[in-house]
C-alpha positions in Angstrom: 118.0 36.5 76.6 115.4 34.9 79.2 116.1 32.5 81.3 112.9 30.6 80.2 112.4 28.1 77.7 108.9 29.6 76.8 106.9 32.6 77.1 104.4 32.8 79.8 101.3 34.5 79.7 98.5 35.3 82.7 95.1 36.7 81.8 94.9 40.6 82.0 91.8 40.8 83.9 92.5 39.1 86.7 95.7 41.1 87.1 94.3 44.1 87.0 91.3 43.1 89.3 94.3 41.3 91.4 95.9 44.6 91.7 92.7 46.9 92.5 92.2 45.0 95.7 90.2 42.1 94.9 90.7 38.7 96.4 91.5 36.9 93.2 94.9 35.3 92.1 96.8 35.5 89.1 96.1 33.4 86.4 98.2 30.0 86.5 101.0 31.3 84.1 101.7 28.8 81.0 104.5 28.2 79.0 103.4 29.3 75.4 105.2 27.2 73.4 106.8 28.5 69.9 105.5 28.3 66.3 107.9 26.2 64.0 108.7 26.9 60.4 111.0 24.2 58.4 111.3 26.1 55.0 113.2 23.0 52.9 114.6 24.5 49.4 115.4 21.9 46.6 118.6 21.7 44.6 119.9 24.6 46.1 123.9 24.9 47.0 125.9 25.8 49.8 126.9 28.6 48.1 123.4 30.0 46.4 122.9 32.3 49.6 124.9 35.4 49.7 125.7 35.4 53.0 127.5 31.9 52.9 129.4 33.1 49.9 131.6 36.4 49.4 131.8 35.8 45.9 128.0 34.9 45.5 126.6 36.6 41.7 123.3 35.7 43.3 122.1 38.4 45.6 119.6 36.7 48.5 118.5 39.4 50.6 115.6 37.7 52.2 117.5 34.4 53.3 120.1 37.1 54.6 118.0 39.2 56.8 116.8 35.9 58.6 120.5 35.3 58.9 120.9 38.7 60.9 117.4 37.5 62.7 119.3 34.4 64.1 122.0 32.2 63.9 124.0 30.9 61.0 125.4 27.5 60.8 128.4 26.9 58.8 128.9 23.2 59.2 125.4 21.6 58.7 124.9 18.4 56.8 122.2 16.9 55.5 122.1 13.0 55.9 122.2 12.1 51.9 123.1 14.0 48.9 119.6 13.4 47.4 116.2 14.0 47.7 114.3 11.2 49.8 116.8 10.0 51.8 117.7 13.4 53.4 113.8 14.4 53.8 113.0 10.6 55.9 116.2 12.3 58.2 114.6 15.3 58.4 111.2 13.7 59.8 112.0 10.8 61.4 116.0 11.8 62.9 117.2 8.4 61.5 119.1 7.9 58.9 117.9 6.4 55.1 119.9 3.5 54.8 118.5 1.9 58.0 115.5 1.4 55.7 114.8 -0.5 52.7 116.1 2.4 50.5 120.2 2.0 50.3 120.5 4.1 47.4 118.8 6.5 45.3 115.4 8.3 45.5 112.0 7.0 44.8 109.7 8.0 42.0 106.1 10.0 41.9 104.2 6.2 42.6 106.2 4.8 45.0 104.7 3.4 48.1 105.3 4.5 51.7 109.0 4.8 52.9 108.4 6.3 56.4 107.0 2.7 58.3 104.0 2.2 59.8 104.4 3.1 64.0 107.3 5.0 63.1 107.3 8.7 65.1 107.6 11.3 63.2 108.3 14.9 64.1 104.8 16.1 63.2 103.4 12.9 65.5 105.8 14.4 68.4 104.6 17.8 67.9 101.2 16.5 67.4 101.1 14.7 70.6 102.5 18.6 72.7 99.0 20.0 71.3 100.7 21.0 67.8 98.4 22.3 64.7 100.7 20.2 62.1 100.6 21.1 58.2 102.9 19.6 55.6 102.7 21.5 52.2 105.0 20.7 49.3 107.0 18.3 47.8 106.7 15.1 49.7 108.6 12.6 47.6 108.9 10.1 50.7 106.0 8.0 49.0 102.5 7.1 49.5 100.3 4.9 48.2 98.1 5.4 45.3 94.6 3.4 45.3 96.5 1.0 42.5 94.3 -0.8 40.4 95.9 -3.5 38.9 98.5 -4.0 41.5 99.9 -7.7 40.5 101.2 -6.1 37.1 103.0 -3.5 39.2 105.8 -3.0 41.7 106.8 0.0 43.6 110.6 0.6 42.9 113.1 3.4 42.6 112.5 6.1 40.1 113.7 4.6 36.6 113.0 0.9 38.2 109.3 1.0 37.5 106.9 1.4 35.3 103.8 3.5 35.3 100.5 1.8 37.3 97.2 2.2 37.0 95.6 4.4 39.9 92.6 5.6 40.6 92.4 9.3 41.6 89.2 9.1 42.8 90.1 7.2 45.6 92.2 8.5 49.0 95.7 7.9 49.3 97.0 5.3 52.1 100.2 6.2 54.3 101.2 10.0 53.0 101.3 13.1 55.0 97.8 12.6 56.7 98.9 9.8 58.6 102.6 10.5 59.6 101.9 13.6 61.7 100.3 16.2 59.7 97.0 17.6 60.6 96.5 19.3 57.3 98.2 18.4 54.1 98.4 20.0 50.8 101.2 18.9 48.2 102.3 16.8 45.3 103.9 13.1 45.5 107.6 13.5 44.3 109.9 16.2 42.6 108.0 18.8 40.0 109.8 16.4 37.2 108.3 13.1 38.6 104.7 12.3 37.4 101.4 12.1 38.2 101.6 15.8 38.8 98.4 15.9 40.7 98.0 18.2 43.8 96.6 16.3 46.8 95.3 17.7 49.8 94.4 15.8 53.3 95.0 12.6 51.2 92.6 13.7 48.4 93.1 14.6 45.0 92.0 18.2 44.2 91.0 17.2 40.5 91.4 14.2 38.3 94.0 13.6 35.9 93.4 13.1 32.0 95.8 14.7 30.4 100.1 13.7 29.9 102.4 16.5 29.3 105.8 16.6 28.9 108.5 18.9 28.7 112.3 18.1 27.2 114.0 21.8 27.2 116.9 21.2 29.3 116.2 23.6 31.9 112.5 23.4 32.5 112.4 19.4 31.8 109.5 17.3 33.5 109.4 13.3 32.4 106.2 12.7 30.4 103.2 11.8 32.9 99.3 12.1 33.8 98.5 15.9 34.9 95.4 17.6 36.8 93.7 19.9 34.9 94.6 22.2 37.8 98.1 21.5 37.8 100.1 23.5 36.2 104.6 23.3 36.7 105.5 27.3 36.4 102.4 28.1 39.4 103.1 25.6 41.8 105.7 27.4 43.5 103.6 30.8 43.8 100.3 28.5 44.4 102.1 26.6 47.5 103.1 30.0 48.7 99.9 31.2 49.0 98.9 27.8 50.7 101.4 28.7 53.4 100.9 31.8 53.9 97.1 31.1 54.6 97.3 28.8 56.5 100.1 31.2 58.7 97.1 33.7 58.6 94.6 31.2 59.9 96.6 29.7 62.8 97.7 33.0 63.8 94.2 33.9 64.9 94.5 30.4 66.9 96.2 30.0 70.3 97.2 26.5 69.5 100.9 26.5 68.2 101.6 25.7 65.1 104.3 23.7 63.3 104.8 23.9 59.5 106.7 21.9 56.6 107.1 23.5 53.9 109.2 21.7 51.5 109.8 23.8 48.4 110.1 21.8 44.7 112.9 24.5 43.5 115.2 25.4 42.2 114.9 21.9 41.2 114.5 21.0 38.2 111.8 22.1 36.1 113.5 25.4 36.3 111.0 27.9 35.5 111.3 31.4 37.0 107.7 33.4 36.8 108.1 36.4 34.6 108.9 38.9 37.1 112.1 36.9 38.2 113.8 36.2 34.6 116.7 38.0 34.3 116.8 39.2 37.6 119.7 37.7 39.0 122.1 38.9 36.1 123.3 35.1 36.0 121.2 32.2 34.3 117.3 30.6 34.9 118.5 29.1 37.4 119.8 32.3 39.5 116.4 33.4 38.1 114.5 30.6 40.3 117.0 30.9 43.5 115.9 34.6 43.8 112.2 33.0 43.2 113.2 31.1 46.2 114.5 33.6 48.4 111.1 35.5 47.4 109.4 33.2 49.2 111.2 33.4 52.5 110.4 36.7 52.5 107.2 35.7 52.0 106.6 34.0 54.6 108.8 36.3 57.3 106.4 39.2 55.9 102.9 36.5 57.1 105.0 36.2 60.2 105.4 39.8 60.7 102.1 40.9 59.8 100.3 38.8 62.2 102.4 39.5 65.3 103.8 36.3 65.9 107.6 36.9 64.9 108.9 37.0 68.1 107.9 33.3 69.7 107.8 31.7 66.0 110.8 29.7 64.6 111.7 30.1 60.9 114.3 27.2 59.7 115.7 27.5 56.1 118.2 24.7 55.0 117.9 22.8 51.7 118.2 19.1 50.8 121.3 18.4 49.2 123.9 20.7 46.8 123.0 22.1 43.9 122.3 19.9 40.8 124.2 20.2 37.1 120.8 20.8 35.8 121.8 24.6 36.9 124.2 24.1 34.4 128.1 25.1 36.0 129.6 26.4 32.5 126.5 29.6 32.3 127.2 30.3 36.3 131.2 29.9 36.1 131.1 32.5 33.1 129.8 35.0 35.6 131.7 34.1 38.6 129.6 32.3 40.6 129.7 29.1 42.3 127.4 27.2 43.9 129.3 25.5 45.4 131.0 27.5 47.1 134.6 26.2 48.1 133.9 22.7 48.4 134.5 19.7 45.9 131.0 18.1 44.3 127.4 18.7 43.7 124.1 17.3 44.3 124.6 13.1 44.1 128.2 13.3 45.3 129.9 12.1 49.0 131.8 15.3 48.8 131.1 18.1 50.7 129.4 20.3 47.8 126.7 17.3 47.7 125.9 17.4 51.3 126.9 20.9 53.0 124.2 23.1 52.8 122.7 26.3 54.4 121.1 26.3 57.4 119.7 29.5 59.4 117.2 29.5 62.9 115.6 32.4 64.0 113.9 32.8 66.8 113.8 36.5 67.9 113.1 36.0 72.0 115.5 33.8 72.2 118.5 33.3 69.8 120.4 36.5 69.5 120.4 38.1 65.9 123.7 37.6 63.7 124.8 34.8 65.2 127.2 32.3 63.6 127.9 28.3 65.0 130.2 26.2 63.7 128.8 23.4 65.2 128.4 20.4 63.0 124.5 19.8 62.8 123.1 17.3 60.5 118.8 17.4 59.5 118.2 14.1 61.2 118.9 16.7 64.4 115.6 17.9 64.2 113.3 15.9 65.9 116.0 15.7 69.2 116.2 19.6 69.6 112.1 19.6 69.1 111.9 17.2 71.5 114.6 18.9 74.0 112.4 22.2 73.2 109.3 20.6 74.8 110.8 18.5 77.2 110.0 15.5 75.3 111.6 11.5 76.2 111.9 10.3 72.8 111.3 6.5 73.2 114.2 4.4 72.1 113.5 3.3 68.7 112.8 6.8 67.0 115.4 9.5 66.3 117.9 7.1 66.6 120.5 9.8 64.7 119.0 13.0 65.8 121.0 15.1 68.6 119.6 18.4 69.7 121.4 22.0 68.7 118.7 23.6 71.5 122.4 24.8 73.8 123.8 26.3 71.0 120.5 28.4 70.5 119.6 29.5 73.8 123.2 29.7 75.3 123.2 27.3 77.5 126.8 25.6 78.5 127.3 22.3 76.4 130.3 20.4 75.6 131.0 20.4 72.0 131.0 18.8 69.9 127.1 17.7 70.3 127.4 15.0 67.5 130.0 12.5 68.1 130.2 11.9 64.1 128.2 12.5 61.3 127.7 9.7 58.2 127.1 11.0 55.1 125.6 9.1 52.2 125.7 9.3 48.3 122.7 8.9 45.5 125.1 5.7 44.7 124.7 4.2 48.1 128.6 4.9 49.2 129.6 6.5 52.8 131.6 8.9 54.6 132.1 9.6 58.3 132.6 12.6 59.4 134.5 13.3 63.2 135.7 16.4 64.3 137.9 17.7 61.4 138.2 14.5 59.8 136.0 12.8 56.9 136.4 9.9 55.7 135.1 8.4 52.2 134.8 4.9 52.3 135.0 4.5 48.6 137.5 5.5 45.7 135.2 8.3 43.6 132.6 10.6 44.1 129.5 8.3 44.6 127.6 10.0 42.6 127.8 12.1 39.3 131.1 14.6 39.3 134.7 12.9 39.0 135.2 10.1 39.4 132.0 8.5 39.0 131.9 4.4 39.3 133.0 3.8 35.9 135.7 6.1 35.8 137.2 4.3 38.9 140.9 2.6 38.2 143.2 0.1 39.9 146.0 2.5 41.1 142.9 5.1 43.3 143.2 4.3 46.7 140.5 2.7 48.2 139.4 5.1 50.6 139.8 9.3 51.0 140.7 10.8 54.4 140.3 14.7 54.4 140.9 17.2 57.4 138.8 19.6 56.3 140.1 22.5 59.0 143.3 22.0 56.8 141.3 21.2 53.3 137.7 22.2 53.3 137.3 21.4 49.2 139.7 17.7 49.8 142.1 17.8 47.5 144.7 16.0 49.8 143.9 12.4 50.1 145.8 11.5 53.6 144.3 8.2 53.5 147.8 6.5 53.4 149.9 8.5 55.5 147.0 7.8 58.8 146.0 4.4 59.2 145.0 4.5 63.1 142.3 7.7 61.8 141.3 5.6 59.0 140.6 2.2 61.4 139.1 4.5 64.2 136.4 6.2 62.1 135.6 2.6 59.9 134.8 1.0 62.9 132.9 3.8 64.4 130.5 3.6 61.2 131.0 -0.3 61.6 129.7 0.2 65.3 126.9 2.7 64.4 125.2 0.2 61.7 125.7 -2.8 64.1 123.8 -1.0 67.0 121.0 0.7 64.4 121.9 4.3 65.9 124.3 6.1 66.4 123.1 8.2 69.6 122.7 6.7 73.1 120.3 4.0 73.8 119.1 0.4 73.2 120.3 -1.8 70.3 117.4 -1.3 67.3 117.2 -3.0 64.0 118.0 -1.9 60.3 116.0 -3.3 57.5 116.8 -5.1 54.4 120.9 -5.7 55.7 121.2 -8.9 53.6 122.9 -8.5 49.9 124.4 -4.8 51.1 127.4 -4.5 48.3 127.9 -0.8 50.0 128.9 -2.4 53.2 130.6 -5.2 51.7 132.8 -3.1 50.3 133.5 -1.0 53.6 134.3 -4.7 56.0 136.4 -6.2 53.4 138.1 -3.1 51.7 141.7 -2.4 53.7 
């Protein structure tokens, strides 16, 4: 692999006069700097890719041939089990619960999460001469043009009700003014009304309509919908967004950056006709080899314009898999998704937060490479930043450490991350160190066993797992290791006192009065 970070380039007629004799220099050579392509499935498990999973029913050859493009992290993390809290990680590089959101995920109306002044990896990028385009499921908020807004109050989903907005009108705070240059997407997941696309802050038609949909599997809550809205299109009509827009800024010499945040296999689960049956499993096998399509999609737009080479494709997803895939159907044909680890979607356990997560980048990660490096998505706005030699200022990123030395292979002492803190759709925590997790609560935080309410006097109060030893934690070690249960509680202790947890000055969390979560954590022993 080169020794240089970028390409460089020099103008081919004044070589070639250079070389014929004539008295003029070479071009100043430039750094080109890469593409970048964050491909962000929904709902999708660790083990839903084939090539994280021996014993995957579920056959995704287009996530693996970007596999034998690049590199292949085994250990990566996302920041929260759910939806919105991992995706302000993945943009900002802080984690969620330094914000007012401490638990759960917001709904299709509520207002702006990501603050005002807060840098964003499309602003970064933006401000190296990036072309920025978000298109996709949002769900991070934004506000509506509400009409009556002292009768409502933006909440969590199933804390609010339904405001009036006007459509008409441009929406305040989304996409348009956190980074991206061109937006095209809808406000939460595919199940969350309004379902109204809106591009560069505008809505592309008006609402008039509500539909609803109760099947189990392709279930959307009842709420307005654009007449050009409709759910089993929107992940073939994003597609075609992406790749056009691929096509268009391949013709440009500006470098591009895109986030393309997919709404599946999240619920609705709705596999287009040439997909059902495919998979030999359920629907939702169905929709992940809809999904892996669509990689292939866009590694084919890539191709075909001549750009694969200095263009980096990222594909991780959000969280685990949701029971909405429904676990009895894939169990009955072998398939987990899972993988070997204990939880879904929702849960503190490793099944709700470990995820897939393959680079390529063909000039200068080698193909069919495999890290174990622990990498979390709040990493990504440090390793842009390292990319383009970037000082991020103090109070952004304050989570994000950059994977760049494990791509280029560069000497680095490992591990990059000092620890990792994971978070559940119930607000609970676990820090992660090396081999060792630890839960700081009795159950799952979320929705598999043992939920809150199935919590009883004689659980311990915490879970400590070496997961070298017992990747899918089944041996609870909490009481046998006291000192590794007080070192990693008052590292997490020390990394919500100081607002980060990388190197640099002291910055503030919001909303820290009335936190039960941390309650629990300084005066649990």
């Amino acid at each position: 692999m080169s020794n240089n970070l970028f390409f460089t380039a020099s103008t081919f007629t004044a070589s070639t006069l250079f070389l014929a004799g004539c008295n003029i220099p070479h071009a100043e050579e430039k750094p080109v700097k890469p593409n970048i392509i964050y491909i962000l499935a929904d709902d999708m498990g660790y083990g839903d890719v084939s090539c994280y999973n021996e014993n995957s029913k579920i056959n995704t050859l287009n996530i693996d041939k970007l596999a034998t493009q690049g590199i292949r992290f085994t250990d990566a993390h996302t920041s929260s089990a759910v939806s919105t809290p991992t995706r302000y990680g993945i943009l900002t590089g802080r984690y969620n619960w330094r914000t007012e959101l401490k638990r759960g995920v917001l709904s299709g109306y509520s207002k702006a999460l990501i603050e005002s002044g807060r840098m964003t990896v499309g602003d970064l990028l933006q401000e190296n001469n990036y072309h920025t385009a978000f298109i996709g499921k949002w769900h991070l908020g934004w506000d509506w043009h509400v009409t009556a807004p002292d009768n409502w109050q933006s909440g969590q989903l199933g804390s609010e009700s339904e405001p009036e907005v006007d459509f008409s009108k441009p929406i305040q705070n989304g996409p348009q003014d956190r980074g991206f240059t061109y937006s095209y997407g809808f406000s939460g997941s595919l199940d969350m009304a309004p379902y109204v696309y809106v591009e560069n802050g505008l809505a592309t038609a008006i609402p008039v309509d509500a539909t609803v949909c109760v099947d189990e599997k392709g279930f959307w809550r009842k709420g307005l919908t654009a007449p050009d809205f409709s759910h089993v299109d929107v992940l073939p009509h994003i597609t075609d967004k992406s790749v056009q827009y691929i096509n268009e800024r391949a013709r440009n010499n500006q470098p591009f950056f895109l986030y393309f945040a997919l709404p599946a296999p999240h619920t609705p689960i709705l596999p287009t006709t040439e997909f059902l049956g495919k998979s030999n499993t359920n629907f939702y096998g169905d929709f992940v080899l809809q999904v892996d399509d669509v990689v292939g999609r866009i590694m084919a737009a890539i191709e075909k314009n001549n750009i694969s080479d200095n263009t980096i494709i990222i594909f991780t997803t959000d969280n685990g898999c949701s029971p909405m895939a429904n676990f009895a159907e894939l169990k009955e044909v072998g398939h987990d998704p899972s993988y070997i680890f204990r939880g879904y979607k929702s849960d503190i356990f490793e099944g709700g937060h470990r995820v897939p997560f393959i680079l390529s980048w063909p000039d200068k990660v080698e193909g069919g490479t495999q890290s174990d490096e622990i990498v979390c998505a709040t990493d990504l706005m440090a390793t842009v930043a390292d990319l383009l030699n970037y000082d991020l200022p103090d109070n952004a990123a304050e989570d994000s450490y950059s994977f760049l030395p494990v791509l280029i292979g560069n000497e680095y002492k490992s591990p990059i991350r000092e620890a990792t803190v994971h978070h559940s759709i119930d607000g609970r925590f676990a820090i992660r160190k090396g081999d060792w997790k630890l839960i700081l609560w009795p159950g799952s935080g979320g929705w598999s066993y043992p939920r809150a309410n199935e919590i009883s006097d004689n659980m311990p109060g915490f879970q400590l797992y070496n997961l070298k030893n017992d990747p899918s934690e089944e041996d609870n070690l909490f009481a046998e290791n006291p000192g590794k249960v007080n070192e990693l509680k008052e590292l997490l202790a020390k990394y919500i006192e100081l607002g980060r947890s990388t190197q640099g000055k002291k910055q503030d969390n919001e909303g820290m009065d009335n936190w039960p979560e941390i309650d629990w954590i300084m005066d649990s022993n």
